[in-house]
ROFI-291279 format. One record per residue (C-alpha): residue in one letter; x, y, z. Coordinates in steps of 0.1 Angstrom, whole numbers, always signed. Example, Ala and Ser with C-alpha at 12.3 -4.5 7.8 and 13.67 -1.06 7.14 Angstrom:
<recs>
[rec "A",[+123,-45,+78]]
[rec "S",[+137,-11,+71]]
</recs>
This chain:
<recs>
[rec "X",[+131,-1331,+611]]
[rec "X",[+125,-1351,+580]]
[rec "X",[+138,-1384,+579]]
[rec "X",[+169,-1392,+555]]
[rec "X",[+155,-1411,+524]]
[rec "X",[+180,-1438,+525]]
[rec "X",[+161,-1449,+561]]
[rec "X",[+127,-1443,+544]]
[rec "X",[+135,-1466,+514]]
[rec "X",[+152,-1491,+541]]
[rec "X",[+117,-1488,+560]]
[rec "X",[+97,-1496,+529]]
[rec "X",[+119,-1525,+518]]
[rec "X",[+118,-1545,+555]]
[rec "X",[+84,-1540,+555]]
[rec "X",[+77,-1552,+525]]
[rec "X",[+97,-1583,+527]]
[rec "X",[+87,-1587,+563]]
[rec "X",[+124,-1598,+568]]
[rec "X",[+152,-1579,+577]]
[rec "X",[+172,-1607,+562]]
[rec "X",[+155,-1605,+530]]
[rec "X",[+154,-1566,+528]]
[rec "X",[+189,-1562,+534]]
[rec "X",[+201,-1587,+505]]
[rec "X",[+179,-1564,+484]]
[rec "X",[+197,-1537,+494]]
[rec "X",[+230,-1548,+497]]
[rec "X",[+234,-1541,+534]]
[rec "X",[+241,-1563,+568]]
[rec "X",[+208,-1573,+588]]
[rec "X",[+225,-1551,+616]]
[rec "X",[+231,-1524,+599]]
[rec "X",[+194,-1521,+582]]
[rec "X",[+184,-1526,+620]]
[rec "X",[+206,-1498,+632]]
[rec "X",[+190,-1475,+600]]
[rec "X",[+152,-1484,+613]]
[rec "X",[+161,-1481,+645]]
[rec "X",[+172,-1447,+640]]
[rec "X",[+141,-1438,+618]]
[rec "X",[+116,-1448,+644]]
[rec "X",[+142,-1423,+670]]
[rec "X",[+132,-1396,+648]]
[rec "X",[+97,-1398,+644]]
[rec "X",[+88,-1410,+681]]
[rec "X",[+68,-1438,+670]]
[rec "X",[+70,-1475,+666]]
[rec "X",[+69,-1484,+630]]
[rec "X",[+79,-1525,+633]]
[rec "X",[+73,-1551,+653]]
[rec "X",[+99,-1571,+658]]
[rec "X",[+97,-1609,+670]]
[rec "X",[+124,-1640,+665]]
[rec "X",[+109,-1652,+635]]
[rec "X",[+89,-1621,+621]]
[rec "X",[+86,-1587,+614]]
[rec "X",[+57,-1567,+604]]
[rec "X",[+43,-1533,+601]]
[rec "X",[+23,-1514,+633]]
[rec "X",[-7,-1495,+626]]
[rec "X",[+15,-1463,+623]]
[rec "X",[+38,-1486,+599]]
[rec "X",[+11,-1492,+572]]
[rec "X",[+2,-1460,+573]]
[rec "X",[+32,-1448,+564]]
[rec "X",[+38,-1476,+539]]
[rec "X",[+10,-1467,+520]]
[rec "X",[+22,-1436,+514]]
[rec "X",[+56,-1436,+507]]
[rec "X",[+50,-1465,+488]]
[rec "X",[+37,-1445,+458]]
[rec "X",[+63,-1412,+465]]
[rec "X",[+92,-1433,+465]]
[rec "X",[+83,-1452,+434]]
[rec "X",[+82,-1416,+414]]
[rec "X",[+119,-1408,+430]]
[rec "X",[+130,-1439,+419]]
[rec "X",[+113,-1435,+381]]
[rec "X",[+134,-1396,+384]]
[rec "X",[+167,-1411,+393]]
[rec "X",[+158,-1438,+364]]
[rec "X",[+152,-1414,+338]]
[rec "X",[+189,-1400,+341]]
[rec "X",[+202,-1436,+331]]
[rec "X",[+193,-1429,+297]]
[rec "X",[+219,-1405,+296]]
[rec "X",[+248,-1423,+304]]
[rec "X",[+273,-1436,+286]]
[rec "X",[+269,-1472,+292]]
[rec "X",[+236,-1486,+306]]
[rec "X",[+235,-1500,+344]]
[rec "X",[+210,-1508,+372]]
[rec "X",[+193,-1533,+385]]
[rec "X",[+168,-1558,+375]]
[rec "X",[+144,-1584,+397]]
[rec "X",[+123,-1609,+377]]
[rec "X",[+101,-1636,+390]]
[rec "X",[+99,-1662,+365]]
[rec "X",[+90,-1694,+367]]
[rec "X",[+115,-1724,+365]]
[rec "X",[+107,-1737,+330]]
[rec "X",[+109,-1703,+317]]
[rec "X",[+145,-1699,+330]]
[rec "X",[+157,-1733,+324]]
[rec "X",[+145,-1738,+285]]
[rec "X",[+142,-1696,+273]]
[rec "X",[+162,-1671,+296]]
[rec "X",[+196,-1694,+305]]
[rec "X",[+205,-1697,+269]]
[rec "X",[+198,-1658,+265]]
[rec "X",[+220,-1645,+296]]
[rec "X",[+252,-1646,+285]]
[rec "X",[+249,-1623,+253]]
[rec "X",[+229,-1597,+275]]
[rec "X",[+252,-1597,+308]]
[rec "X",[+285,-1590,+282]]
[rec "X",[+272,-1569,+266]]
[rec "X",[+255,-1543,+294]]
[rec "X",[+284,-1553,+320]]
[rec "X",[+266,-1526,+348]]
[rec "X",[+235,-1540,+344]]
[rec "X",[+224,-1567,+375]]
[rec "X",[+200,-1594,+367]]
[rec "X",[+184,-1617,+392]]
[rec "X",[+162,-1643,+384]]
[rec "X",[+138,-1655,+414]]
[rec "X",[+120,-1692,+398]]
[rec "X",[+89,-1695,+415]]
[rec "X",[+61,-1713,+396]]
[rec "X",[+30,-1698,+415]]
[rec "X",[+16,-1663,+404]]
[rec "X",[+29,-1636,+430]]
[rec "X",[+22,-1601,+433]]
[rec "X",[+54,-1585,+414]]
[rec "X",[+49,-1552,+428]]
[rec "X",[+41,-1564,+465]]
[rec "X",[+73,-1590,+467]]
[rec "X",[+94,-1563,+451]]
[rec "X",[+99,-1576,+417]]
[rec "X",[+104,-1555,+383]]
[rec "X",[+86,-1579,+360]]
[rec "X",[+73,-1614,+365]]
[rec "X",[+68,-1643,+335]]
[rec "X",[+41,-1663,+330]]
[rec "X",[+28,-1686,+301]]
[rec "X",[-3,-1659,+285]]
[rec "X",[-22,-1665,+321]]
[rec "X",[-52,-1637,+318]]
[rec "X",[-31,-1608,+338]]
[rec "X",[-42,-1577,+360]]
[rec "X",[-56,-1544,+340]]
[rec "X",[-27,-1528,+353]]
[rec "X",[-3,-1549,+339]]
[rec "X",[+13,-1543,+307]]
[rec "X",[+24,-1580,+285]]
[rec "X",[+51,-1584,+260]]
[rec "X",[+53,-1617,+243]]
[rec "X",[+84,-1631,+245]]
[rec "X",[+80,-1669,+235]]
[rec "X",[+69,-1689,+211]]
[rec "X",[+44,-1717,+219]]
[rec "X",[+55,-1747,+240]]
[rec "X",[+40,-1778,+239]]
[rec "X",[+42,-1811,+263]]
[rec "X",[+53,-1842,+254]]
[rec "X",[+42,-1877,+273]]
[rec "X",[+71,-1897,+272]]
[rec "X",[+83,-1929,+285]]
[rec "X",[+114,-1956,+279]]
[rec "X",[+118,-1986,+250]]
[rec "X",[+115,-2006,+279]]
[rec "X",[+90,-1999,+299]]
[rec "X",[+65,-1992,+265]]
[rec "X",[+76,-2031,+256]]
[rec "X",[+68,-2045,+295]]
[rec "X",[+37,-2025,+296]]
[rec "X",[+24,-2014,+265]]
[rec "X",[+24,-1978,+245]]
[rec "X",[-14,-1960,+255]]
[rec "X",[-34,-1948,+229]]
[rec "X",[-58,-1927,+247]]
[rec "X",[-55,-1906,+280]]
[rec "X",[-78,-1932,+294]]
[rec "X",[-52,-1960,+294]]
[rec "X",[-29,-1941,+315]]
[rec "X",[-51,-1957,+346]]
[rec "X",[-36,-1990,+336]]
[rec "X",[-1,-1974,+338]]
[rec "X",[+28,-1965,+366]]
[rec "X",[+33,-1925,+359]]
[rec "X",[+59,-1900,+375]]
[rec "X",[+41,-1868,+390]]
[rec "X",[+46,-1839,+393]]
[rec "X",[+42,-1813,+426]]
[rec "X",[+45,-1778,+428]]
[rec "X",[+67,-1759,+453]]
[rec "X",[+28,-1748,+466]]
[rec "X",[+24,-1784,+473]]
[rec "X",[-2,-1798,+446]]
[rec "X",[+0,-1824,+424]]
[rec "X",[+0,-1816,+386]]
[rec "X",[-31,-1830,+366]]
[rec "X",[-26,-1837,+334]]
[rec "X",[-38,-1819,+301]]
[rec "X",[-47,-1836,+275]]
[rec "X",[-64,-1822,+242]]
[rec "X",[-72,-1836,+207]]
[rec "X",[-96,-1825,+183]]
[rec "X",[-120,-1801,+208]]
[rec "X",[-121,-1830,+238]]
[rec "X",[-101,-1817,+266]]
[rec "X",[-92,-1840,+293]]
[rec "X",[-79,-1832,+324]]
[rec "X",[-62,-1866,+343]]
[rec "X",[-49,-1867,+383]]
[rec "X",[-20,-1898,+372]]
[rec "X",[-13,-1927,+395]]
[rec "X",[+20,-1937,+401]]
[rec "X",[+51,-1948,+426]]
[rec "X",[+72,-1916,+422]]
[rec "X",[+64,-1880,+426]]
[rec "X",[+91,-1853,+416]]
[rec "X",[+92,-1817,+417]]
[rec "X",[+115,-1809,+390]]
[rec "X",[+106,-1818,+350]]
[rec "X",[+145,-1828,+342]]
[rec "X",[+144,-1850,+368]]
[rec "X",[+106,-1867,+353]]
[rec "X",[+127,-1872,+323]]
[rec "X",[+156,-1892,+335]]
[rec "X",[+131,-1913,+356]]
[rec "X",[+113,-1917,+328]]
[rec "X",[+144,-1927,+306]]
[rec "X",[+154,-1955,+337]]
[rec "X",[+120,-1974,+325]]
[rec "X",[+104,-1958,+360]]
[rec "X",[+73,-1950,+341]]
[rec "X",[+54,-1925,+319]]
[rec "X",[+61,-1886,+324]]
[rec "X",[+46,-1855,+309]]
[rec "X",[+72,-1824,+305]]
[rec "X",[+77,-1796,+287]]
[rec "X",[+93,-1813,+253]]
[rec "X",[+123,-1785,+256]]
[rec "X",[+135,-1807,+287]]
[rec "X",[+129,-1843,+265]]
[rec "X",[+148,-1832,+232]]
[rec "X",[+180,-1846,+238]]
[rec "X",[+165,-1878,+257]]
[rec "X",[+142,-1880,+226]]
[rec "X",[+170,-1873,+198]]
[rec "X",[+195,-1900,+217]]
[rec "X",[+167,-1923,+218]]
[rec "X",[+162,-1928,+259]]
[rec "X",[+126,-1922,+252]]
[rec "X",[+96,-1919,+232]]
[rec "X",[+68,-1896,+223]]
[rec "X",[+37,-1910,+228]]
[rec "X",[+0,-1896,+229]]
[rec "X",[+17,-1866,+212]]
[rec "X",[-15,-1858,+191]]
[rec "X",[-28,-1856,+230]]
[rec "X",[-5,-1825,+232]]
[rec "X",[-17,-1793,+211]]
[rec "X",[+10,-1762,+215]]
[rec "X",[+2,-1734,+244]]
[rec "X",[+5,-1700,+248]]
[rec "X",[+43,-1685,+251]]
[rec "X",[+57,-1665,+276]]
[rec "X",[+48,-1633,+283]]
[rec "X",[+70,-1605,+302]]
[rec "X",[+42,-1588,+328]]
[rec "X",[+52,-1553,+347]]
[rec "X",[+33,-1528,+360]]
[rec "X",[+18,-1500,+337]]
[rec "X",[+22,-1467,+343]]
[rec "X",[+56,-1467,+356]]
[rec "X",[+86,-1453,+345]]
[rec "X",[+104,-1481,+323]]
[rec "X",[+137,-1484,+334]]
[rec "X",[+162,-1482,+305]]
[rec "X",[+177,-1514,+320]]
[rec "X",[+141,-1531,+314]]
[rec "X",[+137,-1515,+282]]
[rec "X",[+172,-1534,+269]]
[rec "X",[+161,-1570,+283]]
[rec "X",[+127,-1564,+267]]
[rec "X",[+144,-1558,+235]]
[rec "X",[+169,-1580,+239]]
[rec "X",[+140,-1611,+252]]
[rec "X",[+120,-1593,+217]]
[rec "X",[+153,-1600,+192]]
[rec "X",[+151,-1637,+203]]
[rec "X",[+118,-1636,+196]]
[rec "X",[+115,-1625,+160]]
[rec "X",[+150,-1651,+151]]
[rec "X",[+133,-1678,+161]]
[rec "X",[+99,-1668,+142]]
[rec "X",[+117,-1670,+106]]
[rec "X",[+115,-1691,+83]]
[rec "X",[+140,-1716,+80]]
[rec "X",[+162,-1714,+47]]
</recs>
């Protein structure tokens, strides 16, 4: 007998995530009751299709197998039962991104609101991860990066304008220690780091007129978090490199100052990433347009 397709997507969604846990948040289900559903699945076609440990689960020979088929079947039944949302009256579904925390902090906060009021059945969650994942493995619509060179079978939308960096640091500590004039006399200087979630340390970028420099900082504190860098850096803790969205009002009240900015040339917007040749969900298709709209506002000319 063929297996229900709510146990066959619940099947495909564990073992994806590897958690029970994590699938069942997904799908809006209790850990026992996505148990109960595999459970069941592996009843009705005699075989073991997970195995199951205290802290792990993952697929059994038969599992992947299986995986690697549905994977692509279910994907098309999803892109059938996606298609009829065009026809509704008011748009709905849901939406995964993986974005990384800058891009949600300084671009996509500020741009919620407006979208969530007006497409109220629409979902939207925002996973910040900085590393590059694989979207389509981890379960993710569309991921955002800053114009990283991307897979071939990945389609990009640009949906940012060009960010730059600003080194900054307090009144104070500039007048105790001196203001640098070159990336080279930031050896002589106490500067907050940064660390990634994956654990490395940050090196700096530097750039002016074709010399690029590339500079692994000293200092007494490391943070993982760029607001954070900038309130250190505004207590006189030492010299900081952020994205300039999180300095502006630090900057504008006069808690810090720019320095080495002719260091810090402007770099490549956001891009929206998601896999081509997939059915666009018409839930994608508004953010995209609605990320888009943004986009061109900001690129006109002022007056």
């Amino acid at each position: 007998m063929t297996p229900p397709l709510n146990e066959l997507f619940a099947f495909a969604c564990v073992a994806r995530h590897r958690s029970f846990r994590a699938a069942a948040q997904e799908l809006g289900l209790s850990a026992s009751a996505l148990s109960h559903s595999l459970r069941q699945l592996e009843a009705r076609l005699q075989v073991r299709l997970l195995h199951r440990t205290t802290r792990s689960v993952t697929a059994t020979e038969a599992g992947e197998a299986l995986l690697a088929q549905l994977t692509p079947a279910l994907a098309q039944i999803d892109g059938a039962l996606e298609s009829v949302n065009d026809y509704r009256a008011q748009p709905q579904g849901q939406l995964r991104l993986n974005v990384p925390r800058t891009a949600a902090y300084l671009l996509l906060m500020p741009l919620l609101p407006a979208f969530l009021q007006r497409y109220p059945q629409i979902g939207l969650e925002l996973v910040c991860d900085d590393r590059l994942v694989d979207i389509v493995g981890a379960g993710f619509d569309a991921g955002m990066r800053f114009g990283e060179t991307l897979a071939a079978d990945m389609v990009a939308v640009r949906v940012g304008l060009p960010m730059r960096f600003a080194v900054i640091a307090s009144p104070g500590y500039l007048a105790r220690h001196g203001t640098p004039l070159h990336p080279g006399e930031l050896a002589r200087h106490n500067c907050i780091r940064h660390r990634f979630g994956n654990g490395a340390l940050y090196a700096w970028e530097l750039e002016k007129d074709g010399e690029a420099l590339q500079i692994q900082p000293a200092g007494q504190l490391t943070l993982s978090e760029q607001p954070l860098m900038v309130e250190a850096a505004a207590a006189g803790l030492g010299i900081a490199l952020v994205f300039e969205g999180y300095a502006e009002q630090a900057l504008a009240a006069g808690r810090v100052q720019r320095v080495l900015a002719d260091w810090c040339p402007p770099m490549p917007g956001l891009y929206l990433y998601y896999p081509s040749g997939r059915h666009l969900p018409l839930a994608m298709r508004l953010w995209i347009d609605h990320l888009k709209a943004n986009l061109a506002a900001l690129e006109q000319p002022a007056g």
